[in-house]
C-alpha positions in Angstrom: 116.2 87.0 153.7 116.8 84.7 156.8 116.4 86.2 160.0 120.3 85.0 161.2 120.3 87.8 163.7 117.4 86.3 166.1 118.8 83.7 168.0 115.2 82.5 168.7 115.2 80.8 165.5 118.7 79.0 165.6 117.1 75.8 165.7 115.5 76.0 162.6 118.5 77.4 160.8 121.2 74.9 162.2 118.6 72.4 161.0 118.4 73.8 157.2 122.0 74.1 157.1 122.9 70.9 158.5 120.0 69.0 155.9 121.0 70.9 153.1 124.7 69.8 153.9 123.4 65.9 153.8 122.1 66.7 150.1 125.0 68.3 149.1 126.9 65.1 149.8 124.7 62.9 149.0 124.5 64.2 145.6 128.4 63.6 145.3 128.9 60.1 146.7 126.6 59.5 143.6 128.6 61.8 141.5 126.4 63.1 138.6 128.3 61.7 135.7 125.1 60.7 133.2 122.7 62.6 135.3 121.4 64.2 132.1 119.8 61.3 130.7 116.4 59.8 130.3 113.7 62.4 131.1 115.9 64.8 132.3 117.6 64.5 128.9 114.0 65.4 127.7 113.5 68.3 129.4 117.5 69.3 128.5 117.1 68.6 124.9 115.9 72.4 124.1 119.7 73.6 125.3 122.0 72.0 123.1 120.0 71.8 120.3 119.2 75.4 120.5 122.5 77.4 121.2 125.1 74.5 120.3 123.2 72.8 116.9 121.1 75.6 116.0 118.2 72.5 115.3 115.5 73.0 117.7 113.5 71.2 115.6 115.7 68.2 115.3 115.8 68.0 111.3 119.3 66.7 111.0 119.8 64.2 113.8 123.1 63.1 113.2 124.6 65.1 115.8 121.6 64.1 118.7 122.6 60.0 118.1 126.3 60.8 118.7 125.3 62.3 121.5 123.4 59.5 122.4 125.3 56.8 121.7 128.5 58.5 123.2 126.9 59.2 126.8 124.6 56.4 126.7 121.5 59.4 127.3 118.7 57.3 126.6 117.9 53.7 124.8 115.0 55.3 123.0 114.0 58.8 121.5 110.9 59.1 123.5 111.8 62.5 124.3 110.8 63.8 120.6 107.9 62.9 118.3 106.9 63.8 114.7 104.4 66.0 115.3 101.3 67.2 113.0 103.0 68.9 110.6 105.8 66.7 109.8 108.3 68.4 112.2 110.0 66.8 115.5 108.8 68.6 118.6 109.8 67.9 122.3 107.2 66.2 124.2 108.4 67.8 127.7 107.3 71.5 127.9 110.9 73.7 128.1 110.4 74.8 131.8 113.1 72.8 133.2 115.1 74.1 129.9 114.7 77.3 131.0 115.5 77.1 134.6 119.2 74.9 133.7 119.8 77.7 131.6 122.2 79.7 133.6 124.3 76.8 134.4 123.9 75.5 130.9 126.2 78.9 129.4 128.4 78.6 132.8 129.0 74.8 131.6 128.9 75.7 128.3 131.9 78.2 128.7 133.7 76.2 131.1 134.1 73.0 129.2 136.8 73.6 126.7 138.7 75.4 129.5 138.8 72.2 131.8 139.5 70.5 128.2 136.1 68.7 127.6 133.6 69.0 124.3 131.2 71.5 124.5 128.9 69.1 123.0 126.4 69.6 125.5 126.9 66.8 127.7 130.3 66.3 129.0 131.0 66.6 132.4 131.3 70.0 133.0 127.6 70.4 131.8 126.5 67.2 134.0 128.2 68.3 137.1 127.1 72.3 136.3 123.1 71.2 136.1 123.3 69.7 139.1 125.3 72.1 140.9 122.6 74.7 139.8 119.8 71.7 141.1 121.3 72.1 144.7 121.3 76.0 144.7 117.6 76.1 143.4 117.1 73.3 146.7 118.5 75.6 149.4 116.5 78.2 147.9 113.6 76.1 147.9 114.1 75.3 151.8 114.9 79.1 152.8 111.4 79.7 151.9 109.6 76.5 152.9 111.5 77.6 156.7 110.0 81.2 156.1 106.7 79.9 155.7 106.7 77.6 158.5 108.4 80.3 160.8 105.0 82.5 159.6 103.0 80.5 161.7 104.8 77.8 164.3 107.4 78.5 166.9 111.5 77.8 165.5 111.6 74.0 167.3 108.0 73.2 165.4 109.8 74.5 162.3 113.0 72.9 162.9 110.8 69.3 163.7 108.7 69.8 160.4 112.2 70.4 158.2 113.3 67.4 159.9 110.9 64.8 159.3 110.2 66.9 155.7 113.6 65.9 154.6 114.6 62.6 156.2 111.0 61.1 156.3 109.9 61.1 152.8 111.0 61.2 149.4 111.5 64.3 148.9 115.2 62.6 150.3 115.7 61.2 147.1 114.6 63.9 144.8 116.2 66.7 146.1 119.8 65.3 146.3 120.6 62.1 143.7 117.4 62.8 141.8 117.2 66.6 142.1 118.0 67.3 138.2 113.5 66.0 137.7 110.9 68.4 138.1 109.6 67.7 141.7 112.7 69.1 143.3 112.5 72.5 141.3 108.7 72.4 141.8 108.7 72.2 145.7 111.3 74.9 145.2 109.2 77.4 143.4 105.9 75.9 145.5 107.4 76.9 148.7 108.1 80.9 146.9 104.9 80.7 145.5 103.2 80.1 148.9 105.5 83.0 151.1 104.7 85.1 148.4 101.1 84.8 148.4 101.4 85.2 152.6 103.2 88.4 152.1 100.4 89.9 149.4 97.6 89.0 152.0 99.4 90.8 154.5 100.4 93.6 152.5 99.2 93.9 148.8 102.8 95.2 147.2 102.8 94.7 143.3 106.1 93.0 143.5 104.5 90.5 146.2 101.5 90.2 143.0 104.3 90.4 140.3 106.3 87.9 141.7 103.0 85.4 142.2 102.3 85.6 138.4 105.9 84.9 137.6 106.2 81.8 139.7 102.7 80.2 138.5 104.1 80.4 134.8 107.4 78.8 135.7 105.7 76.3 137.9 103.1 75.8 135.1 105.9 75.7 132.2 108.0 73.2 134.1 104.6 70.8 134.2 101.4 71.8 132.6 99.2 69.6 135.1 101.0 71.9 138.3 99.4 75.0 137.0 96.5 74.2 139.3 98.8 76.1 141.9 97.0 79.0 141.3 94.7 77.7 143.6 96.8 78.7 146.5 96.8 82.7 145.9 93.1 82.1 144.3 91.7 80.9 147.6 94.3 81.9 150.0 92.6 83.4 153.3 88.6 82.2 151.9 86.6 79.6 154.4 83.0 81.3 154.0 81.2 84.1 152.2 82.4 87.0 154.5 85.6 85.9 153.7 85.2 85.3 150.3 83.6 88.6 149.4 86.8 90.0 151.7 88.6 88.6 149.4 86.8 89.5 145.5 86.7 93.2 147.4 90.8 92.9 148.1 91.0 91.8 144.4 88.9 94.6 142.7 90.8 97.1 144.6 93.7 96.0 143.6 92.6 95.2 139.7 96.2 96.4 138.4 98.1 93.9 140.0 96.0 91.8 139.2 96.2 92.5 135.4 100.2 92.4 136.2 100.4 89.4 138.3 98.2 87.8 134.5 100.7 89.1 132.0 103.7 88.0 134.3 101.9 84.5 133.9 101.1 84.5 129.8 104.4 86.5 129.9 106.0 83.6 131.0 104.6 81.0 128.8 104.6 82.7 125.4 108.1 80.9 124.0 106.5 78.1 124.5 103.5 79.0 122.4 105.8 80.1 120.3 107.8 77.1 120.0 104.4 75.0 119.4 103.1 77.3 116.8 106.1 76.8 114.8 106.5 73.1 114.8 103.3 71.6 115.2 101.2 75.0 113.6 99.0 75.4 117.0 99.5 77.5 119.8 98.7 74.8 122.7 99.7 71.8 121.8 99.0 68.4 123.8 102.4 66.5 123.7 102.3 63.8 124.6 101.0 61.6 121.5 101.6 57.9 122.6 98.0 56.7 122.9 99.4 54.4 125.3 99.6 57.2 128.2 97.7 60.6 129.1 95.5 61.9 131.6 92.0 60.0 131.8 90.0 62.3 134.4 87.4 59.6 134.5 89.4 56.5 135.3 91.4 58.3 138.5 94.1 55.4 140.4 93.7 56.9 143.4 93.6 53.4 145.5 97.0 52.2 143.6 98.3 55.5 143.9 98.1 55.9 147.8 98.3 52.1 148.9 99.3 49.5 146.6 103.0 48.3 146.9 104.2 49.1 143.5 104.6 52.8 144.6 102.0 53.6 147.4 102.6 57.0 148.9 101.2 55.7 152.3 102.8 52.6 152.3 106.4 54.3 151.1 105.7 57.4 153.0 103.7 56.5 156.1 104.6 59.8 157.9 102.8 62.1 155.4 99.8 60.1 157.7 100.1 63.1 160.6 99.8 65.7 157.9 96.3 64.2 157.1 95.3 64.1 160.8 96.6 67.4 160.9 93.9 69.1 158.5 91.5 68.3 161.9 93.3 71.0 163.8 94.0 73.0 160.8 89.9 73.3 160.6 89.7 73.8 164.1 92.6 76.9 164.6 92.7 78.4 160.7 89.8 77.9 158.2 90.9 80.6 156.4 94.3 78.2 155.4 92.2 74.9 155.9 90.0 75.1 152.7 92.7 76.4 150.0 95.2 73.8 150.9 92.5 71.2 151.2 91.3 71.7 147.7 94.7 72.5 145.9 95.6 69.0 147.7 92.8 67.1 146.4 92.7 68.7 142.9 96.5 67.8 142.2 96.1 64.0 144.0 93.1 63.9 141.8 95.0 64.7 138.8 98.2 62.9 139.1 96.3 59.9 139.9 94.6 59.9 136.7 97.5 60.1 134.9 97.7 56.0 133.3 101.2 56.2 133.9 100.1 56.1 137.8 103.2 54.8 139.5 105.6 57.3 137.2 108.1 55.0 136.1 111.5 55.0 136.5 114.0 57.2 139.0 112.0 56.7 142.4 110.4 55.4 145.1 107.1 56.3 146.5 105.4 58.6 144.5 107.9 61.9 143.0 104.7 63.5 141.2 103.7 64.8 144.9 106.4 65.8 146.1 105.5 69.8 145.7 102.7 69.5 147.6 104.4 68.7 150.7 105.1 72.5 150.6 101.5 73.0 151.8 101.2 69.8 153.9 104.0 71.0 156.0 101.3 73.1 157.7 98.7 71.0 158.7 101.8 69.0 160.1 102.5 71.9 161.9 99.3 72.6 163.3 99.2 68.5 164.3 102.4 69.0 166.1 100.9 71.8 168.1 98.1 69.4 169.2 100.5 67.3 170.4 102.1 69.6 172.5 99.2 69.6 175.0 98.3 65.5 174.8 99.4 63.0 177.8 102.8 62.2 177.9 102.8 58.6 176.6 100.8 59.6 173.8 103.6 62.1 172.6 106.1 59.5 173.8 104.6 57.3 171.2 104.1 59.5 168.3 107.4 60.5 168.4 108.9 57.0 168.9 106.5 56.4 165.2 107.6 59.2 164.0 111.3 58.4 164.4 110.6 54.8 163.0 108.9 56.4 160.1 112.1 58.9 159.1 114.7 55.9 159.7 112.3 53.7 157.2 112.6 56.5 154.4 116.8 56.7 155.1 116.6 53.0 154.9 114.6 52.5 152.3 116.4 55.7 150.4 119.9 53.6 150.9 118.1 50.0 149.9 117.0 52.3 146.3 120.3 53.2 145.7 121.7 49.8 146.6 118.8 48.5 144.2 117.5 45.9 146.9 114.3 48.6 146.5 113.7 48.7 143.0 112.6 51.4 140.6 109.6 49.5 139.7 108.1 46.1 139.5 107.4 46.2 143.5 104.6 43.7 145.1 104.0 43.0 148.4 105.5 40.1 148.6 108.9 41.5 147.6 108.8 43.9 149.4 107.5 41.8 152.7 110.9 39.7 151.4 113.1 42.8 151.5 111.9 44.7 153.9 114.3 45.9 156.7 117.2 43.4 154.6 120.5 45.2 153.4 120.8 42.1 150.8 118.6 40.9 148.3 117.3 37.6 149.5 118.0 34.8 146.8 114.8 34.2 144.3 113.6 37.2 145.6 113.3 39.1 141.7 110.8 36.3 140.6 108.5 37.7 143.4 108.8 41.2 141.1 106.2 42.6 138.1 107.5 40.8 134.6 110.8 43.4 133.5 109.7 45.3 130.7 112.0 46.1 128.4 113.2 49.6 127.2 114.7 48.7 123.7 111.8 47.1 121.9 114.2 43.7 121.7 111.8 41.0 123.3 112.1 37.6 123.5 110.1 34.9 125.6 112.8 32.7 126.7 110.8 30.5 128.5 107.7 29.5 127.6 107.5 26.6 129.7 106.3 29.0 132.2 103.1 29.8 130.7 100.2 28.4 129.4 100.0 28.9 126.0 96.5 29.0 123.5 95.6 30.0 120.2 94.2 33.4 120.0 93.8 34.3 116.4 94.3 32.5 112.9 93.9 34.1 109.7 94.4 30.8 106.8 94.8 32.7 103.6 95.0 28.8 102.3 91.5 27.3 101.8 89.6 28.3 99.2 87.9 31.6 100.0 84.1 31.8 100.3 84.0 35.1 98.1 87.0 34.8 95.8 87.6 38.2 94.7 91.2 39.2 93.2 93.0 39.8 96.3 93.2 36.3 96.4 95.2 33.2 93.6 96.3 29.7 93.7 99.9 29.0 94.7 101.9 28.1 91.6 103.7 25.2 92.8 100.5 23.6 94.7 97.4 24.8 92.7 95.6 23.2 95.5 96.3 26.2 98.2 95.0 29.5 98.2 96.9 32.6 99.4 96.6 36.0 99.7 98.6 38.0 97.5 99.1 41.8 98.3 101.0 44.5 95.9 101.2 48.5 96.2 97.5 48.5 95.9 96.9 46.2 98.6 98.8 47.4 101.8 97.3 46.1 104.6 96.5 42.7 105.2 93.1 41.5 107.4 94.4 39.7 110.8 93.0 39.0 114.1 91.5 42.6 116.6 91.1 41.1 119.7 90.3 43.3 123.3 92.9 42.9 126.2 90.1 41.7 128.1 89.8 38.4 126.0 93.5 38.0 125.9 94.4 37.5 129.8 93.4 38.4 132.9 96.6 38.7 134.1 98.9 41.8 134.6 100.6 40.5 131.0 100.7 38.0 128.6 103.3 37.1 125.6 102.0 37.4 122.5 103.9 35.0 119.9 103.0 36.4 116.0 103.9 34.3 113.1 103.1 34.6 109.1 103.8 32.1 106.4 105.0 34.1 103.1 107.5 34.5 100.2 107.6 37.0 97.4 107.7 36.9 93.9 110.6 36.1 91.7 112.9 38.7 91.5 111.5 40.8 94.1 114.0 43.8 95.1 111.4 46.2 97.0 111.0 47.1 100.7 110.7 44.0 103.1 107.0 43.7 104.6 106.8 43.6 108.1 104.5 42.2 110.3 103.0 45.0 112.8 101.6 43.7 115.6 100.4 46.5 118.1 97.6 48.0 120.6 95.1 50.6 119.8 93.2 53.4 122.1 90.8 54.7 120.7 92.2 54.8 117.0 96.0 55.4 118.4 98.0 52.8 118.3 100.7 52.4 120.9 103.4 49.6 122.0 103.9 49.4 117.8 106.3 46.7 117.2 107.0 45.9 112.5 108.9 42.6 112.3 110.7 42.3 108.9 110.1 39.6 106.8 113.0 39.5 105.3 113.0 39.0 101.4 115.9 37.0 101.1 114.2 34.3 103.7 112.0 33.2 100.7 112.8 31.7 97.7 110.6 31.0 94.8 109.0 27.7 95.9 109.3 27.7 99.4 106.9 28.9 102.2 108.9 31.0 105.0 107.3 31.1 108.2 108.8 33.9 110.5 107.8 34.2 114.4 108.0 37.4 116.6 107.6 37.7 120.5 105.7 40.6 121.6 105.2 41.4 125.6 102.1 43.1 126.0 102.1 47.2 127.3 100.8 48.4 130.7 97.6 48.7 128.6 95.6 51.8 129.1 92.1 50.2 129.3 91.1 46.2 129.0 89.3 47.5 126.1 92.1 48.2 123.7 92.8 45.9 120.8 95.8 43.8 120.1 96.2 44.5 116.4 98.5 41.8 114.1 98.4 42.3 110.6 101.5 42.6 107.4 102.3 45.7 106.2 103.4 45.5 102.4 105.6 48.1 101.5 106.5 47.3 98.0 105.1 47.2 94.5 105.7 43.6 93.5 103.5 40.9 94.7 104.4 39.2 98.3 102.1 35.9 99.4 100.6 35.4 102.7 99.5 32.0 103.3 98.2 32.5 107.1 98.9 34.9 110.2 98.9 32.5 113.4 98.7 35.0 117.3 98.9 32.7 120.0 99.4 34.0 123.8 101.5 32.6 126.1 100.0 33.7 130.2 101.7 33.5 133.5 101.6 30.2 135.5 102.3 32.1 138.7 100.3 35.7 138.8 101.9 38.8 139.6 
């Protein structure tokens, strides 16, 4: 409960109130009229299809493209994957599902009364989410103050709100971007952490119940966060004395314990459940694009914290004092120092390693953090207090960085939303060229990473602006040096060979080449063509040419161009040309792959398969 009656801690409260009030609007000068799309439609997906279609595993998807197609939700189905068995299965865990729920049946009932569909995402239901977003914020910040008020005076707390909210981008995600995960995290973070302060100080079973509750949520809304349990592990341990204090606290209390454990599996059984029955294993690793996962070995943590595509430091300087903080933390609490220390390193280390380092779309700076600024609040705290007692022209000039810091964030958090700061694709020198702007300077784009697209349509428009070479040629047309019956003489020039694949013969040979010996560069353009026609008559499936990359025997960024049948007539060679943009590859070592796939049972003829690259005149 907030402690409204002592007037010794009005600072802090006007400041919630007043910060939470700035969210609130913010979120509604954006109004959230497609706010459940993209991932967010991912994690969302469970809802409707459960309790509206009655298809949570998405057999009969004619209802989920209307959807799509009506609210524009997403260009792709990303969300979903065939999984081992056959079936579709989500590839976000249902955490966030769960905790829209409640304003998923308020929406739910509401819509044909303000006269909308109850299809799941008309308005009602986008405006509901997010309403319920804000509520689980405020919650969120009643705690984080409660924590905060545990050990620093009510103008510390009110200063480390302040430049928690306004100086980094936790801004962003917990008002226009509060339906992702990193709002609702730092929300149940912050609970997690008072929760584990009150068990120390007291050891209640609800404090202990409550603790294994909010671990399983917080580990159900994203698997990799479940090293949160860290923070009650180690809580109040900084040497053996302690630590033996602490396995003596533990055995004494081995009930709670055993609760706080069930409360967490307790949590995390539908889930189970839900993976058991469409993919026929309890734990089930979702994400099945070889293109992306975790790689513990290959950690980003240099691009992660400083490079200008989505550097924490460089996007959220001010988290610097929390850093410099951890000194005095040592110094005046030990017993806080080491948990928070490790459960900080362990979560940069593994959110770094994810390949998809700079998260994509929907922010700037790094969102994946965001919950740990829950515990990074404190040694802020404890750096403030240090402050307290230095000469006056040294706090004069922290505080004069520190308000520079906080008006960068608002500035950069309006440039985001005017898209002058884009969602990705950031160097350094676009941002130098943007940087303190309120308009876009002309040319400035070019100075941005290539545009990837999200459709799968590519075309390379203008080649002039790369140097092109040959990378690969397969010439199915010279006679072969071990003629064997995959290959026969072109009937209207017996002087060409060509390779002639039917149902027994699927897969063509083609050029396997590593990244590495494509470019050096951050991309290339790969241009794929074939020469072919098919046999008189022919009425089968078209053959497509497939030209993709492989990790480690998974391919990803798979693009099939159709060689379309009715190109080719009896006598005549068609030759057919694709434009493929190469993936943010996972590692130099993965292959480009380019090779037909012939899907029919009459012959088709492949005469050569010609991979050329086309490379960057001026480097990202």
């Amino acid at each position: 409960m907030l402690k409204i009656g002592k007037t010794n801690n009005v600072f802090s409260l006007t400041t919630l109130l007043f910060l939470f009030t700035i969210l609130v609007l913010l979120r509604f000068i954006y109004p959230p009229t497609n706010v459940l799309s993209w991932d967010v439609f991912g994690y969302y997906l469970y809802l409707p299809s459960k309790f509206i279609y009655h298809d949570l595993g998405l057999s009969d998807q004619t209802w989920l493209n209307k959807l799509i197609v009506h609210y524009n939700s997403t260009a792709t189905l990303y969300q979903a994957y065939i999984g081992p068995t056959g079936k579709w299965v989500m590839k976000y865990s249902m955490g966030m599902a769960v905790l829209y729920m409640p304003f998923f049946f308020v929406s739910h009932y509401l819509a044909p009364v303000f006269g909308y569909p109850a299809d799941g995402l008309s308005l009602p239901y986008q405006y509901g989410i997010a309403i319920g977003a804000l509520i689980y914020t405020f919650v969120g910040l009643v705690f984080f103050r409660k924590i905060l008020l545990n050990y620093f005076s009510d103008k510390t707390t009110m200063l480390i709100i302040l430049l928690t909210v306004l100086g980094t981008n936790y801004l962003n995600q917990a008002s226009i971007g509060n339906l992702s995960t990193h709002n609702f995290l730092f929300s149940f973070v912050a609970a997690l952490v008072w929760f584990t302060i009150k068990w120390h100080e007291k050891q209640k079973l609800l404090f202990m119940l409550l603790i294994g509750l909010l671990s399983g949520v917080i580990t159900l809304v994203r698997p990799n966060e479940g090293v949160c349990i860290i923070i009650p592990l180690l809580w109040g341990i900084c040497n053996k004395e302690t630590l033996i204090k602490k396995l003596q606290m533990l055995a004494k209390n081995k009930v709670q314990v055993i609760v706080a454990i069930l409360a967490f599996v307790v949590v995390l059984l539908p889930q189970m459940y839900y993976w058991k029955k469409y993919t026929g294993s309890y734990i089930f690793y979702s994400y099945l694009n070889p293109g992306e996962g975790l790689d513990l070995l290959s950690p980003h943590i240099s691009n992660f914290l400083l490079s200008f595509r989505k550097g924490w430091f460089v996007y959220t300087p001010i988290v610097l004092f929390s850093l410099i903080g951890f000194i005095n933390l040592y110094k005046k609490q030990r017993e806080f120092f080491f948990p928070i220390l490790i459960y900080s390193l362990v979560s940069l280390y593994l959110i770094s390693s994810w390949t998809c380092w700079w998260y994509a779309t929907g922010c700037y700076s790094q969102r994946a953090i965001i919950s740990l600024y829950v515990v990074l609040a404190i040694p802020l705290g404890y750096f403030l207090e240090r402050l307290k007692v230095r000469k006056s022209y040294i706090k004069f000039g922290v505080f004069i960085l520190m308000f520079f810091f906080v008006g960068l964030n608002c500035f950069q958090f309006w440039q985001f939303h005017k898209d002058i700061l884009k969602h990705d694709g950031m160097t350094e020198k676009y941002y130098l060229a943007i940087f303190g702007k309120t308009k876009m300077p002309v040319n400035a784009s070019e100075m941005l990473l290539v545009n990837r697209s999200v459709t799968g349509i590519e075309n390379l428009t203008n080649p002039e602006k790369y140097f092109k070479k040959i990378l690969g040629v397969y010439d199915f047309s010279q006679i072969p040096i071990e003629p064997n019956g995959r290959y026969c003489k072109d009937p209207s020039d017996t002087s060409i060979y060509c390779l002639v694949m039917d149902s027994s013969f699927c897969y063509s040979p083609g050029p396997i080449i590593k990244y590495k010996n494509i470019t050096g560069e951050y991309y290339a353009w790969i241009r794929a063509k074939v020469e072919y026609k098919y046999s008189e008559n022919y009425k089968d499936e078209n053959a497509l040419l497939i030209v993709t990359f492989d990790h480690k025997g998974g391919a990803y960024k798979y693009f099939a161009g159709e060689m379309n049948c009715k190109d080719s007539l009896k006598t005549i060679w068609v030759t057919k040309t694709f434009d493929y943009q190469t993936p943010e590859v996972r590692d130099v070592n993965d292959e480009l792959k380019v090779y037909v796939w012939h899907r029919g049972k009459k012959a088709v003829y492949i005469k050569n398969i010609i991979v050329e690259v086309y490379e960057p005149i001026v480097s990202n």
